[in-house]
LOKOLTOR-170021 format. One record per residue (C-alpha): residue in three letters; residue number from 1; x, y, z. Coordinates in Angstrom, 3 decimals. Example, Ala and Ser with C-alpha at 12.3 -4.5 7.8 and 13.67 -1.06 7.14 Angstrom:
2
<pt><res>ALA</res><n>1</n><c1>12.300</c1><c2>-4.500</c2><c3>7.800</c3></pt>
<pt><res>SER</res><n>2</n><c1>13.670</c1><c2>-1.060</c2><c3>7.140</c3></pt>
***
This chain:
169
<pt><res>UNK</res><n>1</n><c1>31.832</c1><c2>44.278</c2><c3>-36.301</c3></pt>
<pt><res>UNK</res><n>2</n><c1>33.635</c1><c2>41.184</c2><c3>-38.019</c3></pt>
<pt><res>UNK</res><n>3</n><c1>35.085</c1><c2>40.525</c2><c3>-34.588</c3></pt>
<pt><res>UNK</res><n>4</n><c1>31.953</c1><c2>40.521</c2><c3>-32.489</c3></pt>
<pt><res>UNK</res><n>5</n><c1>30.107</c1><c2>38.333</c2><c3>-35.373</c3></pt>
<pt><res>UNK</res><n>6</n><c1>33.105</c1><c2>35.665</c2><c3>-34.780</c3></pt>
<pt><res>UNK</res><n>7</n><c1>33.217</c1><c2>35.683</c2><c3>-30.791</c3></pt>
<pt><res>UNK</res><n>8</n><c1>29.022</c1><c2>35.164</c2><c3>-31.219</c3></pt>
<pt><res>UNK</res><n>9</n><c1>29.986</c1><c2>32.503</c2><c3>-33.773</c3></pt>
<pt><res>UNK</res><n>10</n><c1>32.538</c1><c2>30.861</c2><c3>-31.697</c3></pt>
<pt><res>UNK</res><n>11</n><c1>30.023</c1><c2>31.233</c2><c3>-28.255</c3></pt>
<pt><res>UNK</res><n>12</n><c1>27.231</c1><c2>29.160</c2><c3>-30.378</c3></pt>
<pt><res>UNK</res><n>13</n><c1>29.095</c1><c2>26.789</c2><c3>-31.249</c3></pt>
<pt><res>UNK</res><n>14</n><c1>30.533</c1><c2>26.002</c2><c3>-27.897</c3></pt>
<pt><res>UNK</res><n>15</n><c1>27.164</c1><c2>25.604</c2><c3>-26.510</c3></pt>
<pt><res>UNK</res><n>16</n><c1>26.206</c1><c2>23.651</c2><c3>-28.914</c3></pt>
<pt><res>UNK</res><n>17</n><c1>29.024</c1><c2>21.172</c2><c3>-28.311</c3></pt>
<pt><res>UNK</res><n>18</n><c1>28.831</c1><c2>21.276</c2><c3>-24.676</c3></pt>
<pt><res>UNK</res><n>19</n><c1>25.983</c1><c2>21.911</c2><c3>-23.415</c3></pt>
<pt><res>UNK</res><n>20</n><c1>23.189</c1><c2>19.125</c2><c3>-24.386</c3></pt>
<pt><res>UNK</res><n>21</n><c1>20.056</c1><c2>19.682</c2><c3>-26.499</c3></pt>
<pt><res>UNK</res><n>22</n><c1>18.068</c1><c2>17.674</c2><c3>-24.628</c3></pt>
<pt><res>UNK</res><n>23</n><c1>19.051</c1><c2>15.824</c2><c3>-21.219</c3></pt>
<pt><res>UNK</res><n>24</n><c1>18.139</c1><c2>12.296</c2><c3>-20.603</c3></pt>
<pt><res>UNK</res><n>25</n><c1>15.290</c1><c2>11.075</c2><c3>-19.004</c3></pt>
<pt><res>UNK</res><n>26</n><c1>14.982</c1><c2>8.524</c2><c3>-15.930</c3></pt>
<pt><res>UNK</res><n>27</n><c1>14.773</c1><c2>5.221</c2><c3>-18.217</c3></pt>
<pt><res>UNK</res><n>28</n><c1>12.546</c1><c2>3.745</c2><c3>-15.522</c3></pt>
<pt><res>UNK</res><n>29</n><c1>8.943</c1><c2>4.781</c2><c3>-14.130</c3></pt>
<pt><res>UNK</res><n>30</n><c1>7.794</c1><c2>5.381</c2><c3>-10.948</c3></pt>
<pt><res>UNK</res><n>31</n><c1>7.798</c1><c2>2.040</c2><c3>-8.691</c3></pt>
<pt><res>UNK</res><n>32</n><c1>6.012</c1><c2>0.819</c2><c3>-5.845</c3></pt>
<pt><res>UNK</res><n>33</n><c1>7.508</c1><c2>-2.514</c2><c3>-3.871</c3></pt>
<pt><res>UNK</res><n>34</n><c1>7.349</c1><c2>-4.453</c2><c3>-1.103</c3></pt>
<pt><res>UNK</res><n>35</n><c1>10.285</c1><c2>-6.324</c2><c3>0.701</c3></pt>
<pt><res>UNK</res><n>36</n><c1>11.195</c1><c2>-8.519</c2><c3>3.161</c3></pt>
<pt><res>UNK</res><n>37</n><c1>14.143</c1><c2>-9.514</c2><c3>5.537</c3></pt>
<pt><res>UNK</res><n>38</n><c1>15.914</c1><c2>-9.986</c2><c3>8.592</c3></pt>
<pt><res>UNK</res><n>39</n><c1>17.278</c1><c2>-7.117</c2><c3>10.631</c3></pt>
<pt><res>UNK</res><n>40</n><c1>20.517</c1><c2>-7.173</c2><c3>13.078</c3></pt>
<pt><res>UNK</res><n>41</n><c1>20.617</c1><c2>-4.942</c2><c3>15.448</c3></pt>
<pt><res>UNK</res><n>42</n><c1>22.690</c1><c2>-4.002</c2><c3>18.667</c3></pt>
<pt><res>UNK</res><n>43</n><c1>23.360</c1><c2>-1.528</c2><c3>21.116</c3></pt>
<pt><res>UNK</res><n>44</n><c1>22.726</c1><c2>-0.934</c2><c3>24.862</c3></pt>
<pt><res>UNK</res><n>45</n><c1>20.560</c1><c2>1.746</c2><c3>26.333</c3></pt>
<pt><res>UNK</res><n>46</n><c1>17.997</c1><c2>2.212</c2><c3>28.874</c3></pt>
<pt><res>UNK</res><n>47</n><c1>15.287</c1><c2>4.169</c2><c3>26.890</c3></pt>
<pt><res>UNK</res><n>48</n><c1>15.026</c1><c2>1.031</c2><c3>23.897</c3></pt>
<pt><res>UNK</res><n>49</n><c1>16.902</c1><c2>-1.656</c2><c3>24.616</c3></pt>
<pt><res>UNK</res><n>50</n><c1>19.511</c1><c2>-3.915</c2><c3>24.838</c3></pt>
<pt><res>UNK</res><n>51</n><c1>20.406</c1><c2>-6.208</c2><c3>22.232</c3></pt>
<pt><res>UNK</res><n>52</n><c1>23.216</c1><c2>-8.337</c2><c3>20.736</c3></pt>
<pt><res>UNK</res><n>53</n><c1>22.526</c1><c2>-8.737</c2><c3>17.052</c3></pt>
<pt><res>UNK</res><n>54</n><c1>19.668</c1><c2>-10.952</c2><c3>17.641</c3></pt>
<pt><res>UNK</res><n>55</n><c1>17.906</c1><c2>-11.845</c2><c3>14.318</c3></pt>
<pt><res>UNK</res><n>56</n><c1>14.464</c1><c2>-10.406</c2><c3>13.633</c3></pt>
<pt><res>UNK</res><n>57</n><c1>12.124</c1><c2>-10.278</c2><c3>10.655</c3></pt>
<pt><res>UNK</res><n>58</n><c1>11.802</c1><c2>-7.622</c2><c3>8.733</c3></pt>
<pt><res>UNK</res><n>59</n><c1>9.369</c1><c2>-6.010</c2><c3>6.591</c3></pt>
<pt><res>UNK</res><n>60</n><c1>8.275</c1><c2>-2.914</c2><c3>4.621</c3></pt>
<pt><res>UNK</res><n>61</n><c1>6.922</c1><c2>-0.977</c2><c3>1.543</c3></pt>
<pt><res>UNK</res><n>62</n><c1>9.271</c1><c2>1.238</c2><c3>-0.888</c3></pt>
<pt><res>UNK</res><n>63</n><c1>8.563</c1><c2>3.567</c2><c3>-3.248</c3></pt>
<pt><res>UNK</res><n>64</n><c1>11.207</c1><c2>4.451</c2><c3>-6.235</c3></pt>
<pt><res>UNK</res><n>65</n><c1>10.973</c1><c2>7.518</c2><c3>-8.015</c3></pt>
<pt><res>UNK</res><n>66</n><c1>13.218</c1><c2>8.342</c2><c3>-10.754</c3></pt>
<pt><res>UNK</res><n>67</n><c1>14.655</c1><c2>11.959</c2><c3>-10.788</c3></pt>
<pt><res>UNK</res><n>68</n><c1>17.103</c1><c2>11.054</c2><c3>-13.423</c3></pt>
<pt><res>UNK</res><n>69</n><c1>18.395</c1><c2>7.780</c2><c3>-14.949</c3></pt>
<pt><res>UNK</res><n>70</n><c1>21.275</c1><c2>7.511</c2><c3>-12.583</c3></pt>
<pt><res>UNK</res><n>71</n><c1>19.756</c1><c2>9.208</c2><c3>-9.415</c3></pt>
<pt><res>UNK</res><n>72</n><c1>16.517</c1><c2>7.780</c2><c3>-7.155</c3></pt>
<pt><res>UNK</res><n>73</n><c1>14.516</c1><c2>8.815</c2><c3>-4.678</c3></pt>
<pt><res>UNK</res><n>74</n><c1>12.915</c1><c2>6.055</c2><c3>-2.666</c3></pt>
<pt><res>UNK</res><n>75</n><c1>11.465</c1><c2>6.736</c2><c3>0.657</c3></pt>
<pt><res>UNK</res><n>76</n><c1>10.507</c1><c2>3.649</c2><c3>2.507</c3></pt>
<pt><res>UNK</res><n>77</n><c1>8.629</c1><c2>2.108</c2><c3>5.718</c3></pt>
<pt><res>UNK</res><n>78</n><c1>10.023</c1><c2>-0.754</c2><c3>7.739</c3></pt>
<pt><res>UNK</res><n>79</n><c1>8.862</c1><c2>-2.754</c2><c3>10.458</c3></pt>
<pt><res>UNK</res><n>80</n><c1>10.970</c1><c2>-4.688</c2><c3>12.572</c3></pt>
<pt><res>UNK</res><n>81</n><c1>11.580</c1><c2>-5.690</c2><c3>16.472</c3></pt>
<pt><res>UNK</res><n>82</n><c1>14.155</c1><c2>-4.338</c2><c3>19.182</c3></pt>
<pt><res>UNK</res><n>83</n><c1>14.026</c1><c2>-8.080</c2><c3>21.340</c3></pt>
<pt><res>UNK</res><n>84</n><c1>10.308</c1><c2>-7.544</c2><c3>22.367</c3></pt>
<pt><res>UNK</res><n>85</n><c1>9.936</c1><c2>-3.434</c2><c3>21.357</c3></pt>
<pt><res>UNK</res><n>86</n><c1>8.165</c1><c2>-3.035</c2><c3>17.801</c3></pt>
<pt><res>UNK</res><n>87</n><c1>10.047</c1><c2>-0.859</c2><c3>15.887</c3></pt>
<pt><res>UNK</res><n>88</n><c1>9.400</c1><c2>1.375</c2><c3>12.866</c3></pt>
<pt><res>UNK</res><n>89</n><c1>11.741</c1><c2>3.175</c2><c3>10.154</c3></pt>
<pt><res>UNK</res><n>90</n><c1>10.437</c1><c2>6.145</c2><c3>7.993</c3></pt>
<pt><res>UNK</res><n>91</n><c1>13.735</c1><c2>7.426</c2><c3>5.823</c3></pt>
<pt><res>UNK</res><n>92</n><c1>14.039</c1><c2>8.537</c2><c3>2.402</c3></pt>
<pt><res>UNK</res><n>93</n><c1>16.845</c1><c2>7.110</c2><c3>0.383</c3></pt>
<pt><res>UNK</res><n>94</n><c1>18.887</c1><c2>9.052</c2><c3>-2.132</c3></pt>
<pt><res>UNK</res><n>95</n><c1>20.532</c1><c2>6.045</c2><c3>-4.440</c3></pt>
<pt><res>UNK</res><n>96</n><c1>22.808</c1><c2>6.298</c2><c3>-7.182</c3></pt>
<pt><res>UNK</res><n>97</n><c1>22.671</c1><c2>4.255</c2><c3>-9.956</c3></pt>
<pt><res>UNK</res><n>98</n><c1>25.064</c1><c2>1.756</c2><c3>-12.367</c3></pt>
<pt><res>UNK</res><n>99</n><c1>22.470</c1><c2>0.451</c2><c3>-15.352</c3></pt>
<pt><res>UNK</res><n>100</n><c1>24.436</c1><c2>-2.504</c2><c3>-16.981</c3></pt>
<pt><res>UNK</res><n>101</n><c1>23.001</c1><c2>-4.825</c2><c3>-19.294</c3></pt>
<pt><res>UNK</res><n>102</n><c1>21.443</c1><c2>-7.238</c2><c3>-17.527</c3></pt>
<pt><res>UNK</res><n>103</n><c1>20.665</c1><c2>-5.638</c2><c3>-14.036</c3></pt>
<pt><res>UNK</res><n>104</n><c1>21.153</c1><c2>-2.407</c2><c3>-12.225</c3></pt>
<pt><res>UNK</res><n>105</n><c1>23.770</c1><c2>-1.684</c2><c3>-9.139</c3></pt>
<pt><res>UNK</res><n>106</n><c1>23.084</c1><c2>1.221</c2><c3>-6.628</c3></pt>
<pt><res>UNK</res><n>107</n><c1>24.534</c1><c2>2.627</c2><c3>-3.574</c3></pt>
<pt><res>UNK</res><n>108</n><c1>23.633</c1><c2>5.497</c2><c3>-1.675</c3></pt>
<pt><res>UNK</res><n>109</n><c1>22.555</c1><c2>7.237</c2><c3>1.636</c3></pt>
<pt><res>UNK</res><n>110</n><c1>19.717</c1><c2>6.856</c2><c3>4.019</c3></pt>
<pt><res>UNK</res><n>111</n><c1>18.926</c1><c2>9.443</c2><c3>6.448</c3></pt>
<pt><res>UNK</res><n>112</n><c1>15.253</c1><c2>9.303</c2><c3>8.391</c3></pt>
<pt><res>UNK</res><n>113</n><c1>13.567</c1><c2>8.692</c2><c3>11.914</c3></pt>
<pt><res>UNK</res><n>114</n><c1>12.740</c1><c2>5.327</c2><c3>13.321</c3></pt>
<pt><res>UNK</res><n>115</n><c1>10.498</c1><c2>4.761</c2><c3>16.266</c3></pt>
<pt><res>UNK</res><n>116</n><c1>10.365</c1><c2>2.179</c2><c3>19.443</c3></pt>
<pt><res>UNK</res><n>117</n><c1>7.625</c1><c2>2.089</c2><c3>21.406</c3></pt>
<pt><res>UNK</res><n>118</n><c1>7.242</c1><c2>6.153</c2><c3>22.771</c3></pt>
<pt><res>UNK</res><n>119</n><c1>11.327</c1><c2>6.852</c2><c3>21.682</c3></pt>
<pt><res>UNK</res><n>120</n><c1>11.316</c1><c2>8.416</c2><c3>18.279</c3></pt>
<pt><res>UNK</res><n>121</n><c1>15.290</c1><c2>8.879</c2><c3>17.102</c3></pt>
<pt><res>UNK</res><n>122</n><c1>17.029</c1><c2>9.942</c2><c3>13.920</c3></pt>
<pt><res>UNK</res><n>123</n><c1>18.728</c1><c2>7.853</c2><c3>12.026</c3></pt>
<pt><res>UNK</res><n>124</n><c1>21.684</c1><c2>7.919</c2><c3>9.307</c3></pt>
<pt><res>UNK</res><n>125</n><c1>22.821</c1><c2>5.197</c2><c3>7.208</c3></pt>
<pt><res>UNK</res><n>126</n><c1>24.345</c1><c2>3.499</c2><c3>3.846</c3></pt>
<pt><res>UNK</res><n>127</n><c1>22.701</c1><c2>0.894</c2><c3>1.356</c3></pt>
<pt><res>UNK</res><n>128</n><c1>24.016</c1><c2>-1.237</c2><c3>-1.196</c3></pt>
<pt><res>UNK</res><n>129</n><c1>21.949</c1><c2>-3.325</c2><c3>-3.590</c3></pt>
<pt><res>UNK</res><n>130</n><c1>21.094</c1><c2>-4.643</c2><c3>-7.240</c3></pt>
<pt><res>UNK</res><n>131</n><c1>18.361</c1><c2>-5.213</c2><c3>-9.091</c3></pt>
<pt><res>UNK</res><n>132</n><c1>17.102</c1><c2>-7.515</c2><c3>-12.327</c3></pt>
<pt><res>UNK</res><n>133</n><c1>13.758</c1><c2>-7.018</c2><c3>-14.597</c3></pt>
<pt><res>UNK</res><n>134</n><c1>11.959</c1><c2>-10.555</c2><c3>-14.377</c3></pt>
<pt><res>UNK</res><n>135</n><c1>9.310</c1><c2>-9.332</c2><c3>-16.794</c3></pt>
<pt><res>UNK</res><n>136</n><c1>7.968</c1><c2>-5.581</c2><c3>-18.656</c3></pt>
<pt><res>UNK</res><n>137</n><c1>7.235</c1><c2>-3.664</c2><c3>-15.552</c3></pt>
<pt><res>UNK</res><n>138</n><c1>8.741</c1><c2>-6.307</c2><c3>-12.339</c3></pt>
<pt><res>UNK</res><n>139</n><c1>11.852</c1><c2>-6.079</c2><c3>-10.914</c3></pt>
<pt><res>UNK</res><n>140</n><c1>13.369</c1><c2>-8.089</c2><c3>-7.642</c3></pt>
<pt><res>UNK</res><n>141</n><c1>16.082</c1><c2>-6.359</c2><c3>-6.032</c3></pt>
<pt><res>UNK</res><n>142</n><c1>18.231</c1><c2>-7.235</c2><c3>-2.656</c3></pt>
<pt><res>UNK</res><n>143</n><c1>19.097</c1><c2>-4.866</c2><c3>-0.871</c3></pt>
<pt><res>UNK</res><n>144</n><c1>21.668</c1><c2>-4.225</c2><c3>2.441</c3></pt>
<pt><res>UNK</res><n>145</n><c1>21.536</c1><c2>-1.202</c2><c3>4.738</c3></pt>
<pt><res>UNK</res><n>146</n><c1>23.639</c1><c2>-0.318</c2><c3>7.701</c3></pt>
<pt><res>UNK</res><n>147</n><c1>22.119</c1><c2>2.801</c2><c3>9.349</c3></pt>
<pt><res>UNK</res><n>148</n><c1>23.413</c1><c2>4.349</c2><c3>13.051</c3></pt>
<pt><res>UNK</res><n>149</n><c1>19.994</c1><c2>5.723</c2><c3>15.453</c3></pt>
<pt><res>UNK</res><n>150</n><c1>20.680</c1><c2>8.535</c2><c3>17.244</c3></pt>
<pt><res>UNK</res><n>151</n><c1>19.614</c1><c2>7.409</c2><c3>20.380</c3></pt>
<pt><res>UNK</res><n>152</n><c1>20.208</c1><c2>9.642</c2><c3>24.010</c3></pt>
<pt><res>UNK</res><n>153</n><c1>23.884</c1><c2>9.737</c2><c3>24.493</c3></pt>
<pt><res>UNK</res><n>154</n><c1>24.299</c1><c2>6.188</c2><c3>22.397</c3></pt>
<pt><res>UNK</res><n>155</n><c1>24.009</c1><c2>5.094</c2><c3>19.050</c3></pt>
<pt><res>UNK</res><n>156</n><c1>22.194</c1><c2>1.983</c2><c3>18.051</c3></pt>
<pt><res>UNK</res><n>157</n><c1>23.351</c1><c2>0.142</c2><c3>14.465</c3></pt>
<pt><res>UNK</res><n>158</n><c1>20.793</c1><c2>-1.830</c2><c3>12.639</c3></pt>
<pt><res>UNK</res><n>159</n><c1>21.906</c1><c2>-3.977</c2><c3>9.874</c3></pt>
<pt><res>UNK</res><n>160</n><c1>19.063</c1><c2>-4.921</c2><c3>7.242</c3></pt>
<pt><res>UNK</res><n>161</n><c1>19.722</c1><c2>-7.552</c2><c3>4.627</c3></pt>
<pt><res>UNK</res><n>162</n><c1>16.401</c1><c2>-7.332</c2><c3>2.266</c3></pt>
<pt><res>UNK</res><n>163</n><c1>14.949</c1><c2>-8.607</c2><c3>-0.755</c3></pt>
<pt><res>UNK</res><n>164</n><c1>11.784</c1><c2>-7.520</c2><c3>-2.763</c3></pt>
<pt><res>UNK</res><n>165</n><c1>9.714</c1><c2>-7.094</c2><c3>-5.607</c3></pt>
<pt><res>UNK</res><n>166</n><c1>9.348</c1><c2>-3.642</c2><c3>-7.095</c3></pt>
<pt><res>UNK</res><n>167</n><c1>6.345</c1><c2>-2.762</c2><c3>-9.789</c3></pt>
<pt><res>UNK</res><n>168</n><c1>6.897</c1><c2>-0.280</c2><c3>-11.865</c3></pt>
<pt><res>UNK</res><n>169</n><c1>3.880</c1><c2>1.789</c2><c3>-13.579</c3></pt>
***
């Protein structure tokens, strides 16, 4: 009996050292933002269109929600051109955050569709980006995202350099 009454002992008290109480919560709210940019991209196929990292002007609306302090979701729309071809990106980013004192780091992956004209492809990519609280609930981040469309028997890259303001509720 004394046995079993120490290995309950000894079980309680190892949860209660390891295993939080209570986890932490996302320290931000849910955002809503709206950025701006210029895209590169390149590649070479019959279906879009050939390009050679011509500038264009980009544009779109994010959303960021929280799951945990160090973990976002934020799906997005872009708009952007392929030479004379509009072109639009639906993806969902899954970014991991580095909260420091004065501004927050992330990195993280980008998969999603994006559209040209009657071509809609899939699309996989990486971002990078910071962001700094200019008052209560506004942030501006910039933001840079290399993502590879999965185009017929070619891939297209698209590099987006971005910057933004992101309210947060």
């Amino acid at each position: 009996m004394k046995r079993r009454m120490l290995v309950v002992v000894v079980l309680v008290v190892i949860l209660a050292v390891f295993i939080p109480v209570a986890s932490q919560a996302a320290g931000d709210s849910v955002g809503l933002g709206i950025a701006v940019g210029v895209t590169f991209p390149q590649g070479d196929t019959d279906s879009i269109s050939s390009t050679d990292w011509k500038t264009n002007l980009n544009w779109g609306f994010y959303v960021n929600i929280p799951l945990i302090y160090t973990f976002h979701l934020t799906p997005s729309a872009e708009l952007y051109k392929f030479e004379d071809q509009n072109a639009m990106d639906m993806s969902i980013a899954f970014k991991f955050v580095v909260p420091l004192s004065q501004f927050d780091l992330y990195a993280g992956f980008v998969p999603g569709v994006t559209a040209v004209t009657d071509v809609i492809a899939p699309h996989v990519g990486i971002l990078v980006g910071g962001n700094f609280n200019l008052i209560s609930n506004l942030d501006v981040f910039v933001q840079g995202k290399y993502k590879f469309i999965f185009e017929g028997g070619e891939n297209l890259r698209v590099l987006h350099a971005n910057v933004g303001l992101l309210f947060n509720f």
